[in-house]
C-alpha positions in Angstrom: -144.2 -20.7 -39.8 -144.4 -17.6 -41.8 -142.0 -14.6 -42.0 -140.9 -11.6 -43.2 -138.1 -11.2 -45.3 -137.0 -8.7 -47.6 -140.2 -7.5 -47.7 -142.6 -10.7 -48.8 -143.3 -13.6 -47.0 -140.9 -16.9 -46.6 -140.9 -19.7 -45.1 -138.9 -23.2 -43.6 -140.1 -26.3 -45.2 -139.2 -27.9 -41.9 -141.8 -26.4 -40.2 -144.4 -27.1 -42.8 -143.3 -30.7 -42.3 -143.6 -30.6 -38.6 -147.3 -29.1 -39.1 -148.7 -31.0 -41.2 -147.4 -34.7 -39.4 -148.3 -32.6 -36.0 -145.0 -34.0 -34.8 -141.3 -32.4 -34.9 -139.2 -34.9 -37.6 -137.5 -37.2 -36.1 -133.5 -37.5 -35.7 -133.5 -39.9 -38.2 -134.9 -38.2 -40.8 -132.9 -35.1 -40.2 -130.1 -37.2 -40.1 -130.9 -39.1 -43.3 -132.2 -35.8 -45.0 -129.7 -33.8 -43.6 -132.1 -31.4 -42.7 -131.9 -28.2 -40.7 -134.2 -25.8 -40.0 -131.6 -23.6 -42.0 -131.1 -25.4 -45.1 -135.1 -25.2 -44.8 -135.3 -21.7 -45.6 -137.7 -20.5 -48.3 -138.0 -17.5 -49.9 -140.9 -16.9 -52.2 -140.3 -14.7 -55.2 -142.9 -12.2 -56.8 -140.6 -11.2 -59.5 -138.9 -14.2 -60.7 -139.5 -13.5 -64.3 -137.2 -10.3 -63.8 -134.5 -12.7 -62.0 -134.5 -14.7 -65.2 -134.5 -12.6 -67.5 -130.9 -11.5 -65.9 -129.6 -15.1 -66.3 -127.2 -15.6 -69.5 -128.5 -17.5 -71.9 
């Protein structure tokens, strides 16, 4: 479920769906949703302060 990217750990929310009903989703959620493993992707920040601090006010 986990993996490494750029360094820290991310994720797919799909998968943490799938573990936790035990089950893959089914089409119609997906469908529904529009879910893809893809559009899934998490990426966990340990510096977001600094990325908002860049953001214009």
């Amino acid at each position: 479920m986990n993996s490494k990217g750029r360094g820290i750990d991310d994720y797919y929310i799909m998968d943490v769906m799938e573990n936790v009903t035990g089950e893959p989703l089914s089409g119609e959620i997906k469908e529904r949703y529009s879910l893809t493993r893809g559009s899934t992707y998490v990426e966990l920040c340990n510096n977001c302060e600094i990325i908002f601090s860049l953001q214009p006010t």
